[in-house]
N, CA, C and O atoms as a GROMACS GRO file, in nm:
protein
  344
    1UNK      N    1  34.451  24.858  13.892
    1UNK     CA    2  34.317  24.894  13.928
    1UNK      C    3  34.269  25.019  13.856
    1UNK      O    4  34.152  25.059  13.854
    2UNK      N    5  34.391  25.087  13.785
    2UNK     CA    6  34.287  25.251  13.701
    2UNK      C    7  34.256  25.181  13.598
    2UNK      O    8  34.186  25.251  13.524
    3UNK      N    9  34.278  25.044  13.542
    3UNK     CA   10  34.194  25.026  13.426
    3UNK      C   11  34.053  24.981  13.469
    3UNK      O   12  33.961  25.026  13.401
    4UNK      N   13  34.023  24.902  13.567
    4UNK     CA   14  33.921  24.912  13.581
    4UNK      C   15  33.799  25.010  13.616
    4UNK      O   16  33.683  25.028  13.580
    5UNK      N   17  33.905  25.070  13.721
    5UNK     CA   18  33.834  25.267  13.702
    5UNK      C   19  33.750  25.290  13.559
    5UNK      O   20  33.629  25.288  13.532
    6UNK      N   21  33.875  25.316  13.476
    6UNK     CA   22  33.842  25.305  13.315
    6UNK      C   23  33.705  25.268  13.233
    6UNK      O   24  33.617  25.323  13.166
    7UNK      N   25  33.754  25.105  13.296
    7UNK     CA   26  33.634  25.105  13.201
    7UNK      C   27  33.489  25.105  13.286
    7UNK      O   28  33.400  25.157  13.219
    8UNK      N   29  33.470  25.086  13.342
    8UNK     CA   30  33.335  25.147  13.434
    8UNK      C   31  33.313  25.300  13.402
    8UNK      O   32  33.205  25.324  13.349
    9UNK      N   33  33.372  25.375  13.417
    9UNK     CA   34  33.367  25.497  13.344
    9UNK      C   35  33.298  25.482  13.239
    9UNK      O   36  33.185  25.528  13.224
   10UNK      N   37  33.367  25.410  13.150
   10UNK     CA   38  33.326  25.393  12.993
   10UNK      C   39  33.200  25.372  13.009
   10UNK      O   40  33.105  25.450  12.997
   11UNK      N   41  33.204  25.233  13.045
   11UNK     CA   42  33.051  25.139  13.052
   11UNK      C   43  32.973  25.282  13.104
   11UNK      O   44  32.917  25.313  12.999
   12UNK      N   45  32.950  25.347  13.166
   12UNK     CA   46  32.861  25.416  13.239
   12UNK      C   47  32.846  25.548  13.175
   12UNK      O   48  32.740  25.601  13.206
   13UNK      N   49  32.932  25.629  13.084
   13UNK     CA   50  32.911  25.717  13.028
   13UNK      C   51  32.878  25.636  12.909
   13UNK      O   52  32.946  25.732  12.872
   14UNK      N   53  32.856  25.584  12.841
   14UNK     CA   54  32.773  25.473  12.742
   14UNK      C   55  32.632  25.463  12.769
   14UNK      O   56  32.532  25.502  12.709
   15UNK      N   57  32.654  25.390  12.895
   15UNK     CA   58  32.501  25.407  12.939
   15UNK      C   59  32.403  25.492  12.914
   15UNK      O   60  32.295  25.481  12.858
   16UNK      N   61  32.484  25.617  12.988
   16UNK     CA   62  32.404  25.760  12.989
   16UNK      C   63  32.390  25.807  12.845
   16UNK      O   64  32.277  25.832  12.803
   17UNK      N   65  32.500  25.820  12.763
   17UNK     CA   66  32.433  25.870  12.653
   17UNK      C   67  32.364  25.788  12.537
   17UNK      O   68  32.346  25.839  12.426
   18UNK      N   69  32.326  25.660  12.568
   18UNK     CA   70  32.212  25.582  12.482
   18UNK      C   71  32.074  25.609  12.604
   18UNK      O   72  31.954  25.606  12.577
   19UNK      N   73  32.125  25.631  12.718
   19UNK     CA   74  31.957  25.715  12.793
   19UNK      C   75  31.893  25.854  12.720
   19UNK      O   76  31.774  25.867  12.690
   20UNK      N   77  31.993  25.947  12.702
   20UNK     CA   78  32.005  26.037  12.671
   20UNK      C   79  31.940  26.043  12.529
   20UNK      O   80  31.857  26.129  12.497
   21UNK      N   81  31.996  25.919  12.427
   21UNK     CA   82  31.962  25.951  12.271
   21UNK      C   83  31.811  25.890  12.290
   21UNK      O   84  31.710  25.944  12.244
   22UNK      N   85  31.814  25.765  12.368
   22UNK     CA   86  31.664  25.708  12.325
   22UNK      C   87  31.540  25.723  12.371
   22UNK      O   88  31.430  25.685  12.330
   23UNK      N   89  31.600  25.829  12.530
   23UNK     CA   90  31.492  25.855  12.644
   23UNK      C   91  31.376  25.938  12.479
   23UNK      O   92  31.279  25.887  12.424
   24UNK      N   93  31.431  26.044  12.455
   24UNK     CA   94  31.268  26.133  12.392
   24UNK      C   95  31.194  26.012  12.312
   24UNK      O   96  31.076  25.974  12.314
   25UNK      N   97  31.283  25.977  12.256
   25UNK     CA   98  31.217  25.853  12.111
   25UNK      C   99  31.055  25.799  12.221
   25UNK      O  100  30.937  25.833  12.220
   26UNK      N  101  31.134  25.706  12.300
   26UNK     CA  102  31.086  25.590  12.393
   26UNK      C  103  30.999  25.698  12.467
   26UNK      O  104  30.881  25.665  12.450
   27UNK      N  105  31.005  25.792  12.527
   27UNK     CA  106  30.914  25.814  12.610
   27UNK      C  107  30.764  25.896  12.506
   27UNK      O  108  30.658  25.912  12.566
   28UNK      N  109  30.773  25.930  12.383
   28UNK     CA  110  30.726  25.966  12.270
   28UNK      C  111  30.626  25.849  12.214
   28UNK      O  112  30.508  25.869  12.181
   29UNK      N  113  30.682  25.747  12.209
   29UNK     CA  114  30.579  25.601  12.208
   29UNK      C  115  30.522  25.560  12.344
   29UNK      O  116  30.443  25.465  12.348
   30UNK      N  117  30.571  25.649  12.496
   30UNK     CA  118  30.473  25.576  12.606
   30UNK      C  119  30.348  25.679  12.614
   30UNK      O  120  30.247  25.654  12.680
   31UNK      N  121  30.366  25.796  12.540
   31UNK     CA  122  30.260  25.937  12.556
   31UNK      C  123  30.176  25.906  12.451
   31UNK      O  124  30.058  25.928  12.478
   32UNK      N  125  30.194  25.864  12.343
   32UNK     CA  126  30.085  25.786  12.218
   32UNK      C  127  30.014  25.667  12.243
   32UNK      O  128  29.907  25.633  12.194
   33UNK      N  129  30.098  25.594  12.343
   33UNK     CA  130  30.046  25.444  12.390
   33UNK      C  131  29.920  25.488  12.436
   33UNK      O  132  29.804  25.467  12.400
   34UNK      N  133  29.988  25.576  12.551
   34UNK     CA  134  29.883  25.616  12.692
   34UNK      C  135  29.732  25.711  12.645
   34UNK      O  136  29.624  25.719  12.705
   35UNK      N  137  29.765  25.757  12.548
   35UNK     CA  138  29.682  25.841  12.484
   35UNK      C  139  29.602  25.744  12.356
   35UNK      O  140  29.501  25.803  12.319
   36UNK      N  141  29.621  25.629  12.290
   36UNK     CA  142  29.563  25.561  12.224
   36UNK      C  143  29.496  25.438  12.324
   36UNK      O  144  29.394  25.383  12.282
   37UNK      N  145  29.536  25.409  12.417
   37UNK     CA  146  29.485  25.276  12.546
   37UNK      C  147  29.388  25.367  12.564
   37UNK      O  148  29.282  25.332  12.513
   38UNK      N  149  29.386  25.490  12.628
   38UNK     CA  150  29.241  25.588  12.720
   38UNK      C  151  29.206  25.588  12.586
   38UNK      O  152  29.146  25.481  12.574
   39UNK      N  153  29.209  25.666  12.436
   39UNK     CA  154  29.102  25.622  12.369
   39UNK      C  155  28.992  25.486  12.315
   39UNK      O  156  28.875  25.482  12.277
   40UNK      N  157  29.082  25.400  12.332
   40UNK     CA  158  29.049  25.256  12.287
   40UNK      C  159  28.929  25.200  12.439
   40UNK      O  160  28.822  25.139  12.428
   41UNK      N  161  28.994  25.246  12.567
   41UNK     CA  162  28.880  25.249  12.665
   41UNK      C  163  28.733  25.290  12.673
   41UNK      O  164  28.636  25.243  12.731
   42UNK      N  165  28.757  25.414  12.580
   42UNK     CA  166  28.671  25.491  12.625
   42UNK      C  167  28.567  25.421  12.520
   42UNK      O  168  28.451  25.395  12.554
   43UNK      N  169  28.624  25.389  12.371
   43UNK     CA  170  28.558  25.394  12.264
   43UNK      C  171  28.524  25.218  12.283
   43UNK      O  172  28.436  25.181  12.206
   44UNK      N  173  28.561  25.147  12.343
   44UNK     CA  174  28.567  24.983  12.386
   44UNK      C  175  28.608  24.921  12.211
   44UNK      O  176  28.548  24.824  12.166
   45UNK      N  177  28.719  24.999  12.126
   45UNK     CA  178  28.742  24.997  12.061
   45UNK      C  179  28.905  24.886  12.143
   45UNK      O  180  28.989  24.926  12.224
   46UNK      N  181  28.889  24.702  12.056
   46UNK     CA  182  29.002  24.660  12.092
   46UNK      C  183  29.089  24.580  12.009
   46UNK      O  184  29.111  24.459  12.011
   47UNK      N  185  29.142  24.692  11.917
   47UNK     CA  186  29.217  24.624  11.789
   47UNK      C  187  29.435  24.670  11.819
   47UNK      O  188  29.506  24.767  11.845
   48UNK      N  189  29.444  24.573  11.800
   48UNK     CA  190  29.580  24.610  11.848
   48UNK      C  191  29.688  24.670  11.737
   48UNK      O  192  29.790  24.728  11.774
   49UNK      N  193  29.656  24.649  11.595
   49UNK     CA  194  29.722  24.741  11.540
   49UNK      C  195  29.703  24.851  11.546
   49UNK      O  196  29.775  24.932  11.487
   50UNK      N  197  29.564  24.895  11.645
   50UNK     CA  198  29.543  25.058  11.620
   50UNK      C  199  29.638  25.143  11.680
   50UNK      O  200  29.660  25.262  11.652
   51UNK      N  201  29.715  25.044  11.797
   51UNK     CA  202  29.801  25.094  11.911
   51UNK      C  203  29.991  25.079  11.869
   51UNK      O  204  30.092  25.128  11.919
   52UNK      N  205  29.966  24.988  11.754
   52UNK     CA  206  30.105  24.969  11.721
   52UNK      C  207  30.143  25.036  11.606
   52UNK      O  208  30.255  25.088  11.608
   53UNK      N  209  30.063  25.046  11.489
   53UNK     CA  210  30.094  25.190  11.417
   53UNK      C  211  30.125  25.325  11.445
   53UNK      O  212  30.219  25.394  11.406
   54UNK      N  213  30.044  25.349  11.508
   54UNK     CA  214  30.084  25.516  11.580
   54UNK      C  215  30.224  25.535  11.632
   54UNK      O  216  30.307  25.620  11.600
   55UNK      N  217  30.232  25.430  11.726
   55UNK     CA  218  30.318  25.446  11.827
   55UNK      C  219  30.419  25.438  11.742
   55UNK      O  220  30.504  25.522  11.774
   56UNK      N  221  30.473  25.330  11.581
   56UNK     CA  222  30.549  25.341  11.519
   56UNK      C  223  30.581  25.495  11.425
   56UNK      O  224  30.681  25.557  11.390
   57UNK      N  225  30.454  25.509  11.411
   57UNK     CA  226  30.497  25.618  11.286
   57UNK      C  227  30.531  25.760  11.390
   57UNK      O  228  30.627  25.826  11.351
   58UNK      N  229  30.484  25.794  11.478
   58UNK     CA  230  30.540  25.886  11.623
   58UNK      C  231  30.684  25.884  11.685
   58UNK      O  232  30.732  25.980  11.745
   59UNK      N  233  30.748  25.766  11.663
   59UNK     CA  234  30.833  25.748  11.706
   59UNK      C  235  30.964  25.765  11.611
   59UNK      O  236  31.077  25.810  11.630
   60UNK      N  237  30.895  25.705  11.496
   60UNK     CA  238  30.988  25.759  11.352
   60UNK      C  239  30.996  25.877  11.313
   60UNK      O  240  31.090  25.916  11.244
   61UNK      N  241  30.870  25.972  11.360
   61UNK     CA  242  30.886  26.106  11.331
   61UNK      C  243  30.983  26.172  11.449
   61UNK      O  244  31.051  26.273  11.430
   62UNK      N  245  30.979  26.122  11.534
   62UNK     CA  246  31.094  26.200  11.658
   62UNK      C  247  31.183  26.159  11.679
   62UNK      O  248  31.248  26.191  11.779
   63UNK      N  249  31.225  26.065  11.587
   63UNK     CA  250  31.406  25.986  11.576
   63UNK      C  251  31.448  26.096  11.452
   63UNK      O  252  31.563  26.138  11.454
   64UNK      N  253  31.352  26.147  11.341
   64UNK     CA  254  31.398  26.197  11.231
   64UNK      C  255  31.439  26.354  11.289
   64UNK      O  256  31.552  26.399  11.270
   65UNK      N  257  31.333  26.432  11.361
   65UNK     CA  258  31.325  26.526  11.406
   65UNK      C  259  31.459  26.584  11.509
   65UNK      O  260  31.515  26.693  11.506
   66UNK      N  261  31.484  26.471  11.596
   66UNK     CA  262  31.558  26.500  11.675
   66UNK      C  263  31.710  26.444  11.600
   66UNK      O  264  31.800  26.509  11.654
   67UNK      N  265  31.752  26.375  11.526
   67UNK     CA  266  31.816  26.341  11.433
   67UNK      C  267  31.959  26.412  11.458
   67UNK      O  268  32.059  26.350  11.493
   68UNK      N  269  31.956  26.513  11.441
   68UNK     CA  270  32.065  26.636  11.451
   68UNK      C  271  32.167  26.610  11.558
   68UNK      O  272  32.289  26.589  11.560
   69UNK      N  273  32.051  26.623  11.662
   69UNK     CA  274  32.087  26.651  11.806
   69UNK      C  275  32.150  26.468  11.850
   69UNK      O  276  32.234  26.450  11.939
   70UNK      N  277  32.110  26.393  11.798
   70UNK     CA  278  32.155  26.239  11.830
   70UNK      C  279  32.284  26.231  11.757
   70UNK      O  280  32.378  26.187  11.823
   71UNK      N  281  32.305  26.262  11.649
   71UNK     CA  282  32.413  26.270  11.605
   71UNK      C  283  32.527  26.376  11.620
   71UNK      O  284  32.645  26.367  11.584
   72UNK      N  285  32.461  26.484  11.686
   72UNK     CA  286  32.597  26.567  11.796
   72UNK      C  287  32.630  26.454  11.898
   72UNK      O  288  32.736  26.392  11.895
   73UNK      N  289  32.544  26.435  11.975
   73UNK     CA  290  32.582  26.386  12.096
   73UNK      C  291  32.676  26.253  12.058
   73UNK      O  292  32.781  26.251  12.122
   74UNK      N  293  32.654  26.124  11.952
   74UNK     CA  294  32.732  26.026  11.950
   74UNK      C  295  32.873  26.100  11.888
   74UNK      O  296  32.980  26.078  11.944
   75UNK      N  297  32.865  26.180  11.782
   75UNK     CA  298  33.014  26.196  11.797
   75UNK      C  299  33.063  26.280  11.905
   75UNK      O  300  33.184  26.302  11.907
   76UNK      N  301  32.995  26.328  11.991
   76UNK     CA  302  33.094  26.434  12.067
   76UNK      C  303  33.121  26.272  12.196
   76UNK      O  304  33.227  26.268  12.258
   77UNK      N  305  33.022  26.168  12.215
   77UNK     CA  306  33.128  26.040  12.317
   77UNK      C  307  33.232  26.014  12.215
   77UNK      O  308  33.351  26.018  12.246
   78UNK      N  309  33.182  25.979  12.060
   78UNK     CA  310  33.325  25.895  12.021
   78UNK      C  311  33.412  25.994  12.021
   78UNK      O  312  33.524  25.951  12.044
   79UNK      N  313  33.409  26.170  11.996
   79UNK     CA  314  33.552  26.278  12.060
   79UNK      C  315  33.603  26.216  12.148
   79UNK      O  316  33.723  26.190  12.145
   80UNK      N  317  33.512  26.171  12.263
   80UNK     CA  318  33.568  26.163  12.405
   80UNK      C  319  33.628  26.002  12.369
   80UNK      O  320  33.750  25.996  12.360
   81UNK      N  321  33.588  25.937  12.359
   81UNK     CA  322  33.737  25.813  12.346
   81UNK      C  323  33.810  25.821  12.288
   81UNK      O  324  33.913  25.760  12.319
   82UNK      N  325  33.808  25.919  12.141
   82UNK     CA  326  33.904  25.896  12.077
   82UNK      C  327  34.034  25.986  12.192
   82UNK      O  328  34.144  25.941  12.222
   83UNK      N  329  33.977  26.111  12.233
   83UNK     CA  330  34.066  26.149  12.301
   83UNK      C  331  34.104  26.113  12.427
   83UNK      O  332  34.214  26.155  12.462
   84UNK      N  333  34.039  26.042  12.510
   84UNK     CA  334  34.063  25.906  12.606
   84UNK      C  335  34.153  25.828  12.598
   84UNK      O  336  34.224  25.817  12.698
   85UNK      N  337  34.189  25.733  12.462
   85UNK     CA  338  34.311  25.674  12.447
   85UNK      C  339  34.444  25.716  12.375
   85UNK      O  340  34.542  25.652  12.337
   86UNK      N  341  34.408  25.848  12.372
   86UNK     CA  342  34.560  25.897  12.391
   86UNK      C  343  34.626  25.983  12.453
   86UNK      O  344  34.748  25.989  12.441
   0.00000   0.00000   0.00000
């Protein structure tokens, strides 16, 4: 039964740190969404690439930006398994 301990552990600290890497990205495209939908309301402007460009090129700028910090965090889990299985 500690392997299953184990890997639930795993599974769940996995979890958390793909919350962790993708929460800014993702929540970065719901603040451009929300902010291009109230303009598109206001303006009765209803073209849907206007809403899917932004949100792409916003989101590419804060995967690049934060970049650093995503790539501390995945190697410091794979530290932690590598030093996990032994």
């Amino acid at each position: 039964m500690l392997h299953d301990q184990t890997i639930i552990d795993l599974v769940r600290t996995a979890l958390m740190v793909t919350l962790k890497v993708s929460g800014p990205i993702l929540a970065a495209g719901v603040v451009i969404g929300l902010i291009i939908s109230i303009l598109q309301s206001v303006t009765s402007i209803q073209d849907q690439t206007l809403t899917f460009v932004p949100k792409i090129v916003v989101m590419v700028l804060v995967a690049a930006i934060l970049l650093g910090w995503i790539v501390e965090r995945m190697v410091a889990y794979a530290q932690d398994l590598f030093l996990l299985s032994t």
